[in-house]
RODO-2510 file (C-alpha; in nm, 4 decimals, decimal comma):
residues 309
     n   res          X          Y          Z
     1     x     0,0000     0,0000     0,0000
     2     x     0,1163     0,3873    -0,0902
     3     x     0,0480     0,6527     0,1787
     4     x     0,0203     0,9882     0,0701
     5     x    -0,0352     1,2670     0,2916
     6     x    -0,1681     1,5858     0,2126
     7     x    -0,1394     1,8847     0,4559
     8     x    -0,3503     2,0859     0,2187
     9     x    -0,6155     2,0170     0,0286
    10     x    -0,7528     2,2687    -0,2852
    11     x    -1,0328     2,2757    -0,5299
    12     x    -0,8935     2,3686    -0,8301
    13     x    -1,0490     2,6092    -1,0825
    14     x    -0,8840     2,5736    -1,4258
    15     x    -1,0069     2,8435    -1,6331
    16     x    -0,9430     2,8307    -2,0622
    17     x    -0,8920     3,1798    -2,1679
    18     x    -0,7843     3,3163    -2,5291
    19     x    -0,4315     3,4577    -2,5575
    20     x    -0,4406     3,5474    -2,1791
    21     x    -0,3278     3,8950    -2,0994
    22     x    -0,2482     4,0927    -1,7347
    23     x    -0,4141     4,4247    -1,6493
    24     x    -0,6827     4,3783    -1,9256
    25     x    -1,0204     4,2178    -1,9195
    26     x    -1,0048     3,8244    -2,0152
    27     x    -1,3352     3,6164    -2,0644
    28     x    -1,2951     3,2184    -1,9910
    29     x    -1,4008     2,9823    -2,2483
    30     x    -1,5056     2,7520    -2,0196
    31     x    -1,4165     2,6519    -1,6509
    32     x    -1,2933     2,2819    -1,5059
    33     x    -1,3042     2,2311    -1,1155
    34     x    -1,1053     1,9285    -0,9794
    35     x    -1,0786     1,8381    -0,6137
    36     x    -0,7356     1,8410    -0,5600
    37     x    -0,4208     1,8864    -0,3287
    38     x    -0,1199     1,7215    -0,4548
    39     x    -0,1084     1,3824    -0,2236
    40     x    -0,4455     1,3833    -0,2839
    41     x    -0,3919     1,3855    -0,6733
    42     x    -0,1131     1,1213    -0,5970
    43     x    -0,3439     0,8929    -0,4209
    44     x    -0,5986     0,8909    -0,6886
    45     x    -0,3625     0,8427    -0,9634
    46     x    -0,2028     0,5422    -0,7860
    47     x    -0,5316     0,3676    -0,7681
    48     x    -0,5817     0,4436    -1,1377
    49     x    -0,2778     0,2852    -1,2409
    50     x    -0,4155    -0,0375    -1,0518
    51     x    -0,2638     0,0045    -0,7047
    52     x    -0,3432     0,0175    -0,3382
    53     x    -0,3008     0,4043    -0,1732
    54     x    -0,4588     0,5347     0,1128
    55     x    -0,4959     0,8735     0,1826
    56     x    -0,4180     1,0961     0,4930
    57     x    -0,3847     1,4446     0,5948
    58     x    -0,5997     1,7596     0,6604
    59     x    -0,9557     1,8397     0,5402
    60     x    -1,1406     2,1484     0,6595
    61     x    -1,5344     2,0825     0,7368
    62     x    -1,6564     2,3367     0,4704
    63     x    -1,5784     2,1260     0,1100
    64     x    -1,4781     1,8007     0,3629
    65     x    -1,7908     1,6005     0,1560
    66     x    -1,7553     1,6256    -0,1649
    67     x    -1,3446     1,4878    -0,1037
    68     x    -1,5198     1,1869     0,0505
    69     x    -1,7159     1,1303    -0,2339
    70     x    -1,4484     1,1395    -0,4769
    71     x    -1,2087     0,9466    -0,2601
    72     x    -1,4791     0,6678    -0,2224
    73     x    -1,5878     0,6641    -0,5948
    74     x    -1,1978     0,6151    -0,7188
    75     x    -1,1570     0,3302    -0,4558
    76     x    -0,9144     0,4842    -0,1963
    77     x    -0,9291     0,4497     0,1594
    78     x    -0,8824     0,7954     0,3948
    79     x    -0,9032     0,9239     0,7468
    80     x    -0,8339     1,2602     0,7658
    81     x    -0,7411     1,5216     1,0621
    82     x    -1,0730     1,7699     1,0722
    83     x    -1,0500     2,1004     1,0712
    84     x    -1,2948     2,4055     1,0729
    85     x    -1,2997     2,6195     0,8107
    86     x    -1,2956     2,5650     0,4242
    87     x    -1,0985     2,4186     0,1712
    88     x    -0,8577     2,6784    -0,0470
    89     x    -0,8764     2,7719    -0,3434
    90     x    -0,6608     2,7482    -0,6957
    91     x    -0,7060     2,9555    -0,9749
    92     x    -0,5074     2,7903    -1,2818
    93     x    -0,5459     3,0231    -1,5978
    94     x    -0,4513     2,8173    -1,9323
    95     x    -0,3732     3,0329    -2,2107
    96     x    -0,4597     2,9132    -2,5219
    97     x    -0,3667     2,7895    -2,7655
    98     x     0,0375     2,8369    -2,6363
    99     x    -0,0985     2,6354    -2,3042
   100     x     0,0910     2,8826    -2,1063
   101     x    -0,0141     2,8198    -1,7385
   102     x    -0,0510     3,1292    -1,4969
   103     x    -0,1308     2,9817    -1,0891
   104     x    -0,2872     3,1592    -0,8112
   105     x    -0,2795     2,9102    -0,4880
   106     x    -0,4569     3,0324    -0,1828
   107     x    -0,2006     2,9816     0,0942
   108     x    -0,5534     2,7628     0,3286
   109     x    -0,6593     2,7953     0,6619
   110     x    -0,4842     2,8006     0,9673
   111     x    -0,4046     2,4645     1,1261
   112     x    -0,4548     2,4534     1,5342
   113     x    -0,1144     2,2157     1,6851
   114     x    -0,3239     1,9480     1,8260
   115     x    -0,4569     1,8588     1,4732
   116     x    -0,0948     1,8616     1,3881
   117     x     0,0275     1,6037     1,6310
   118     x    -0,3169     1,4299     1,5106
   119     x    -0,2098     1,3818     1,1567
   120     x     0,1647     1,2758     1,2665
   121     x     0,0009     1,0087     1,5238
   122     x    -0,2202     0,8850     1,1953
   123     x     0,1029     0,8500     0,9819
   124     x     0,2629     0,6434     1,2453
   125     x    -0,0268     0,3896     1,2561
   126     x    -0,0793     0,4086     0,8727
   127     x     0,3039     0,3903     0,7352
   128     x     0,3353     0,0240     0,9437
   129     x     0,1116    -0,1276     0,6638
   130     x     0,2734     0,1048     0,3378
   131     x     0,6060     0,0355     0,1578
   132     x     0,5889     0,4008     0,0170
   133     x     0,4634     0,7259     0,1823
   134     x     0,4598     1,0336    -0,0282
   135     x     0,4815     1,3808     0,1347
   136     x     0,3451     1,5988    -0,0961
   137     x     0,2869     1,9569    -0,1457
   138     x     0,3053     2,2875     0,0583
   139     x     0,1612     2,3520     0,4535
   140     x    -0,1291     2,5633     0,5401
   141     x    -0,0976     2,9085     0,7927
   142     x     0,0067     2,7752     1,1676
   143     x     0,2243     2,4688     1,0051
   144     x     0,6037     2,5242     1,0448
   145     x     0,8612     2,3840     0,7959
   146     x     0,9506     2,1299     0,9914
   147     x     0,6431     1,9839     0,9288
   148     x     0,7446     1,6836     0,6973
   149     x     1,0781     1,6265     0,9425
   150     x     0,8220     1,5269     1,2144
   151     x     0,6271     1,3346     0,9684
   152     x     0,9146     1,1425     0,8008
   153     x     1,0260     1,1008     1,1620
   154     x     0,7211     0,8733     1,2431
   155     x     0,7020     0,6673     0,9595
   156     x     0,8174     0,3106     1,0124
   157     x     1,1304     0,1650     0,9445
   158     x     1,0686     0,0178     0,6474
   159     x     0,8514     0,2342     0,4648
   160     x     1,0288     0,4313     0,2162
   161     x     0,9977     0,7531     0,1703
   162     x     0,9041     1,0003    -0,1213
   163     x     0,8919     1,3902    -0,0954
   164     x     0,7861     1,6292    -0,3329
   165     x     0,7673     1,9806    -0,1673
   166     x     1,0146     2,3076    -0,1790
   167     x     1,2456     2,4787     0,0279
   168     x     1,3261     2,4226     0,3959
   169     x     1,0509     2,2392     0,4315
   170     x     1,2282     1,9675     0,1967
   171     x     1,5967     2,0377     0,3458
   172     x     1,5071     1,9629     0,6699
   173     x     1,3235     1,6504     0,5339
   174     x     1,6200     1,4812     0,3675
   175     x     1,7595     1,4208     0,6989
   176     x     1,5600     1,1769     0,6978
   177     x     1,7661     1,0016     0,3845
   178     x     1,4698     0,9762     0,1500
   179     x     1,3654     0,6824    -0,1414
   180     x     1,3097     0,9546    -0,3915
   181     x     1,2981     1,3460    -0,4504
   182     x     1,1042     1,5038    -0,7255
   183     x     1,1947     1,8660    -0,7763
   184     x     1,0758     2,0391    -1,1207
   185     x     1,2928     2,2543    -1,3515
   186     x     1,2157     2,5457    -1,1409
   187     x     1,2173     2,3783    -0,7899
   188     x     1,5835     2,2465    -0,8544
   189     x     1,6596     2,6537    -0,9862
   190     x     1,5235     2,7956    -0,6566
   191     x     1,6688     2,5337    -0,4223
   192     x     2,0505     2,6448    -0,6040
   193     x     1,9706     2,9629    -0,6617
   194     x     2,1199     2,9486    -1,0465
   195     x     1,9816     2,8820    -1,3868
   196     x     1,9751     2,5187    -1,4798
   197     x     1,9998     2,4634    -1,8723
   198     x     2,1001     2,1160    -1,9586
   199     x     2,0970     1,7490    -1,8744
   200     x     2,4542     1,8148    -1,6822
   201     x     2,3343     2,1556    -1,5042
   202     x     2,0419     1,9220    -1,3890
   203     x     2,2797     1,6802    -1,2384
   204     x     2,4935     1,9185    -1,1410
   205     x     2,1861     2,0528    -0,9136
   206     x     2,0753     1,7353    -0,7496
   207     x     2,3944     1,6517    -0,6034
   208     x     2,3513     1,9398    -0,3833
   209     x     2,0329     1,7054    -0,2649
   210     x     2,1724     1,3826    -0,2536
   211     x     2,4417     1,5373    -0,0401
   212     x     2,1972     1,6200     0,1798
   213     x     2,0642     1,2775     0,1973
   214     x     1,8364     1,2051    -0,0742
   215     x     1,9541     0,8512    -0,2050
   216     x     1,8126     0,9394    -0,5727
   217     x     1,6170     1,2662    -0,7265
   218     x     1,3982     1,2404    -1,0405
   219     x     1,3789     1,6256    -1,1935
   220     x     1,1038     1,6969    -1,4065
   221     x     1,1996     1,9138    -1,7002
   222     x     0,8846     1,9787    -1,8986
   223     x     0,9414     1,9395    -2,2851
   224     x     1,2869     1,8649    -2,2180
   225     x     1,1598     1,5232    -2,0251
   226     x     1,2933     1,3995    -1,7215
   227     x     1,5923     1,2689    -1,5626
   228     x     1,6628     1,0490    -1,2567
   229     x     2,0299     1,0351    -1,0666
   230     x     2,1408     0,8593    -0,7755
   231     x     2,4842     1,0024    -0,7319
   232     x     2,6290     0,7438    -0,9550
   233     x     2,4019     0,6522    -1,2131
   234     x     2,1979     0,8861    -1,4279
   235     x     1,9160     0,7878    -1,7167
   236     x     1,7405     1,0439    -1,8745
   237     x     1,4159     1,0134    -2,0820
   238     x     1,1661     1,1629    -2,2992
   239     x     0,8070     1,1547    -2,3855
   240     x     0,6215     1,1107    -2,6929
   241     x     0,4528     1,4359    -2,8422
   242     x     0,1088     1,4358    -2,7572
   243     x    -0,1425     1,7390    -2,7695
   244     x    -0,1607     1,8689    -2,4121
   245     x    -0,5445     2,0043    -2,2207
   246     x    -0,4102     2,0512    -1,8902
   247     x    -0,0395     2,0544    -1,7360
   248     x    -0,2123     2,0844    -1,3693
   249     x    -0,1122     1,7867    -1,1738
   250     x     0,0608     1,6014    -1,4014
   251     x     0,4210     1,6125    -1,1922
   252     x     0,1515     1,4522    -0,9256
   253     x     0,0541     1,1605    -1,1648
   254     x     0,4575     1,1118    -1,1970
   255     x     0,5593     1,0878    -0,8372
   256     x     0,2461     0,8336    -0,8254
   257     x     0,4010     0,6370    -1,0705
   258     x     0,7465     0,6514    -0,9113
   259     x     0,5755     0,5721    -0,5769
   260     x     0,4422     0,2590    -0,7569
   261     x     0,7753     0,1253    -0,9133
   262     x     0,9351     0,2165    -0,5795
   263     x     0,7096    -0,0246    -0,4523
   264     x     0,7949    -0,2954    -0,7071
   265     x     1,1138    -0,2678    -0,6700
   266     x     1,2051    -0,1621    -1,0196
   267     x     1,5547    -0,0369    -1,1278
   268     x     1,5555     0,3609    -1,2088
   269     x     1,5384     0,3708    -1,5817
   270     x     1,1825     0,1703    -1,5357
   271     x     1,0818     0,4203    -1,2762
   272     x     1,2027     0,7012    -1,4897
   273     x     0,9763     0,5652    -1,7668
   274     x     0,7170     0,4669    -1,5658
   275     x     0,7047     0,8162    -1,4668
   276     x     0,7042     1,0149    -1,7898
   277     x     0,4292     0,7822    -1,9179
   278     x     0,2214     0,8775    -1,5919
   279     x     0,2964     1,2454    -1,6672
   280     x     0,2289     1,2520    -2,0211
   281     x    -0,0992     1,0809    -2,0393
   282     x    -0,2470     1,3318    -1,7683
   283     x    -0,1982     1,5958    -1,9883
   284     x    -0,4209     1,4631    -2,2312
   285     x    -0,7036     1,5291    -1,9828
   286     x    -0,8506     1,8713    -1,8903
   287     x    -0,8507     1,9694    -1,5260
   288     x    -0,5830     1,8370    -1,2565
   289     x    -0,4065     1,5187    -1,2613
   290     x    -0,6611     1,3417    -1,5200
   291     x    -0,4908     0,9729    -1,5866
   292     x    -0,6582     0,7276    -1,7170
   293     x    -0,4338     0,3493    -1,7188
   294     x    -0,5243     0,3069    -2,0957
   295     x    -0,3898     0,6702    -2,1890
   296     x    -0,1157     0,5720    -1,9833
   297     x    -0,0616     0,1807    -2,1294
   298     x    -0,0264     0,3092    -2,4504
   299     x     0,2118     0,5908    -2,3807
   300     x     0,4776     0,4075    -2,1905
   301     x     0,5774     0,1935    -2,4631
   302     x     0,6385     0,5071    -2,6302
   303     x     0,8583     0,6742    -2,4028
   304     x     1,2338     0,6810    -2,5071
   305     x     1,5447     0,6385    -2,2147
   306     x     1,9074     0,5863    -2,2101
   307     x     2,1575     0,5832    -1,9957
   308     x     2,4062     0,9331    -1,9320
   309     x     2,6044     0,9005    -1,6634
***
C-alpha cells in the first residue's frame, strides 16, 4: 500500500482563456473544477494505475464532503485530521492555444497544533502497513517547515519515503535520507539559486540534494523530459509528443508512478519511464491530474530512455 499525505487540500479552478493577458479584461471559455491537493492527486492516480493508496492528511469541514465522495468513488481508503474552516482555493489560468499556465494558490486555513500532532500520530499507525509514503505539497498558515521532518520522523522503518515539496521544508526533510525526490525545472533553480539549462546543469543541481541525503532525485523538465540520478548513475528520458489540455497535476501523476515502481522494486530507468508515461498521459485530460491506465498503457511503450552518466 502507498500513503500519501496531504497537509492541504484545494479545489482547483482551471479556467481556458484566449491569448491570456495581465491588467486587461479576459473572458474564460469555459471553466474545469477538480478536487485536488497534490497527495491527494497522488493517491488517486495510484489507484488508477491499478494500485493500493490510502490517503491521509488535513480536510477542513466546509468542502470536507464532496473529497469523501471522490475518494470513495476512485476506490481509496482515507481518514483525515478535521479542521474548521474551508478548503482553499486554486485559480489555474490556461492560455490558449500556447498552453501557457498562470497559478494563483490560496495559501488555506490556519491549522490549530493538536490537529498537527493528530495527523503525525495517523502517519505512524498508517506507514506500518505502506512500503511508500509520499509527502506531498506545501503547509497551510500555523504549520512550520519542519512539518514533513516530524512526519518522516514517524514513519516506520521500512517504509520508504518520497517527498515532493520546496524549500526548507524539503531540506530539513532529507535528513531523513529519503527513497526519492522530485523537484521540477524550477524547484531544482530555486533550491541552487542558479539557472539550470542542460541534462549536466540538472545533475549538477541534485547533487547538492543527494548530499543532503536524498539517495536518488527524479527532476522533471517539462518538454525537455525527465531525468533520474542517484549520485552514480543517471538515465534520462523523454516523452512522446502528444497534444496537451491541462499541465495541472501532471508532476503529481509522476511521483504516483514513481511511488508505484518504488514499490515494485524496479531499477531507475523503469521508474524514470514509468514516470514520464504517468505524466504525459495526464496531460491529455482537462482539469488536474486526469490519468486514465489506458492513456497511460499506450504511452509508456512510447517513451524513449538511455543511460548518461
Amino acid at each position: 500500500m502507498i500513503l500519501t499525505v496531504c497537509p492541504n487540500p484545494c479545489i482547483d479552478y482551471t479556467l481556458y482563456v484566449e491569448n491570456f493577458a495581465a491588467c486587461k479584461l479576459n473572458r474564460a471559455n469555459r471553466k474545469v473544477e477538480s478536487l485536488g491537493g497534490k497527495a491527494i492527486n497522488v493517491a488517486r492516480a495510484v489507484r488508477r494505475l491499478g494500485y493500493e493508496a490510502y490517503c491521509t492528511g488535513f480536510m477542513y469541514k466546509d468542502g470536507a464532503k464532496k473529497y469523501f465522495e471522490m475518494l470513495d468513488d476512485e476506490g481509496v481508503p482515507y481518514i483525515f485530521a478535521m479542521c474548521d474552516g474551508a478548503v482553499r482555493i486554486n485559480t489555474k489560468i490556461i492560455s490558449l492555444p500556447d498552453m501557457a499556465l498562470t497559478e494563483i494558490n490560496e495559501r488555506g486555513t490556519p491549522i490549530e497544533y493538536q490537529k498537527q500532532f493528530e495527523l503525525i500520530e495517523s502517519v505512524r499507525m498508517l506507514s506500518k502497513n505502506a512500503t511508500v509514503a509520499v509527502l506531498s505539497g506545501s503547509v497551510p498558515p500555523n504549520v512550520d517547515s519542519d512539518f514533513y521532518f516530524k512526519v518522516a520522523g514517524a514513519l516506520a522503518k521500512n517504509c520508504k519515503l518520497v517527498l515532493d515539496c520546496e524549500g526548507e521544508m524539503l531540506l530539513l526533510a532529507l535528513k531523513y535520507k529519503p527513497a526519492l525526490v522530485k523537484p521540477n525545472l524550477a524547484e531544482l533553480e530555486n533550491i541552487g539559486g542558479r539557472r539550470i539549462k542542460g541534462l549536466d546543469a540538472a545533475l549538477d543541481a541534485a547533487d547538492f540534494l543527494i548530499e543532503k541525503g536524498a539517495q536518488s532525485v527524479l527532476v522533471s523538465m517539462g518538454r525537455e523530459g525527465a531525468v533520474i540520478y542517484d549520485g552514480k548513475e543517471a538515465y534520462s528520458g523523454i516523452a512522446p509528443v502528444v497534444e496537451a489540455k491541462s499541465t495541472v497535476g501532471a508532476g503529481d501523476c509522476m511521483v504516483a508512478a514513481a511511488a508505484v515502481a518504488l514499490s515494485m522494486g524496479l531499477c531507475m530507468e523503469a521508474l524514470l519511464k514509468s514516470a514520464i508515461a504517468a505524466g504525459t498521459a495526464a496531460v491529455l485530460g482537462e482539469g488536474t491530474g486526469q490519468l486514465t491506465k489506458d492513456n497511460y498503457d499506450k504511452i509508456f511503450p512510447l517513451v524513449e530512455t538511455r543511460k548518461i552518466k
